[in-house]
N, C-alpha and C positions, 0 to 999 in steps of 0.2 A: 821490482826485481822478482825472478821467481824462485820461488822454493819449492823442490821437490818435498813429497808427501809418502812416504813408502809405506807398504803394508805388506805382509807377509800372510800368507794363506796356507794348510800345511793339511792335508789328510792324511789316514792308516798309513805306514810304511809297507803296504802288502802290495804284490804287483800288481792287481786289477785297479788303483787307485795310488798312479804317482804323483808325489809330491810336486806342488805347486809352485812356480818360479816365480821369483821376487817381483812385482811390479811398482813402477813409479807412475805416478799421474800429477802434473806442474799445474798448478792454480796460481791464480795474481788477479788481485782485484784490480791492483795500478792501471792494467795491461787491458782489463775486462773491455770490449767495444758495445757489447750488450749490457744496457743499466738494468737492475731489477725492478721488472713491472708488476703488474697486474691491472685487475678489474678495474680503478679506477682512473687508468688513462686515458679513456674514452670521454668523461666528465671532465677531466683535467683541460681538456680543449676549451670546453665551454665556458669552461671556470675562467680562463684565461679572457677570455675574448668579454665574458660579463664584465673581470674588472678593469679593463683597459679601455675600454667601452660605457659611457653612462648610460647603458641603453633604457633601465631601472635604475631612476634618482633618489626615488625613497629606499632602496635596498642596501644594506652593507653586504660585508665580504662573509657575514655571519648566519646570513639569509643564503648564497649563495654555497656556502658548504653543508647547513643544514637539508636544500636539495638536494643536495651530494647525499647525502647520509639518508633523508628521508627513501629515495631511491634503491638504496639497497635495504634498507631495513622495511621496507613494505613487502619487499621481494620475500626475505624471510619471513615474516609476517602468514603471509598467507602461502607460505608452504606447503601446509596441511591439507589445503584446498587444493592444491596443483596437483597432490598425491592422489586425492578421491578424484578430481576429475582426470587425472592417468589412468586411473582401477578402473573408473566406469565407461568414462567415453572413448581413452588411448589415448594415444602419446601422439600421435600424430593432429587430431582435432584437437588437444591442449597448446601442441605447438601453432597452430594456425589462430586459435585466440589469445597467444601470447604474440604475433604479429601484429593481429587488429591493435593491442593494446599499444605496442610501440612506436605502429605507425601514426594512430591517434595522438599518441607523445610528444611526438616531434612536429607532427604538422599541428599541434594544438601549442605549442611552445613557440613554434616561429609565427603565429598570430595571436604570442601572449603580450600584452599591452602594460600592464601590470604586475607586480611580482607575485600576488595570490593565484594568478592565474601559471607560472610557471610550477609554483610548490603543486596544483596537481596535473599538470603536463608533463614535466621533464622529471617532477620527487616521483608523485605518485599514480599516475597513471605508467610511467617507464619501467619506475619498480614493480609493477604489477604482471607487466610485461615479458620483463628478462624474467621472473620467475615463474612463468612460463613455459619460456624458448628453453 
């Protein structure tokens, strides 16, 4: 159901500055058709498909989120680096070694055999990547 949200807005009562008319804005989460995302719905595919998938039989579901996590926490990780190689070399040849890195990610992850071998294709070589891009 929705519920209006009113807010009232009011400046000087001087003429160069009249006052503000009432506005409504109707929110509903019920109603929402876009669910709240972000960053990690992109991983959430993979995630899905690892565990529905025995593709890695020695691996649990706990290996599979920690690449999740190791992938952005690399990213942040070497931040500091992405900033001196933006000052020094630009923005533009940090984005293009943030390319090589994620494309090495994925084409190193779809001929990963092993789960060690995905923790640095898809964790950390990806996260290297996007912080980067």
């Amino acid at each position: 159901m929705l519920q209006p949200m009113s807010t009232t807005a009011s400046l000087d009562n001087d003429l160069e500055n009249p006052q503000l008319e009432k506005t409504e804005t109707w929110k509903s989460q019920e109603e929402s058709t876009l669910p709240n995302g972000g960053y990690g719905w992109p991983y959430a595919v993979f995630l899905a498909y690892y565990l529905s998938h025995d593709t890695y039989p020695d691996a649990s579901a706990l290996d599979y989120a920690f690449i999740g996590g190791l992938s952005f926490s690399a990213g942040f990780v070497i931040a500091p680096i992405v900033n001196f190689c933006v000052k020094h070399i630009g923005s533009k040849s940090t984005l293009y070694i943030g390319i090589l890195f994620q494309t090495a990610a994925f084409i190193g992850a779809s001929f990963a055999t092993e789960i060690w071998q995905l923790y640095l294709s898809q964790g950390l070589s990806l996260g290297m990547g996007i912080a980067c891009g």
